[in-house]
Phi, psi and omega in degrees: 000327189268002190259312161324308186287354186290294182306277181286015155283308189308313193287308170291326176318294197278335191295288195317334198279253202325322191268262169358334217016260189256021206279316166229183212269186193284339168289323201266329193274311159318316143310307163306353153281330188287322151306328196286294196320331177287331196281289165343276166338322174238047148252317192288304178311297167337303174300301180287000000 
């Protein structure tokens, strides 16, 4: 399960980082993964 919530943070992580470049800073995008990714996580459990 922590290697899953790991994995697709890293993975949201890099989209942004990639979509974003240099538009905000490595903080607000780490935040911002660790939201989108949490919010994913508990649309699926929910959904199973």
């Amino acid at each position: 399960m922590y290697y899953m919530f790991f994995v697709i943070n890293m993975t949201v992580l890099a989209i942004i980082h990639k979509v974003k470049k240099n538009t905000i800073s490595i903080e607000h995008k780490i935040g911002y993964s660790f939201v989108i990714t949490s919010l994913g996580l508990l649309l699926v459990i929910f959904i199973l």
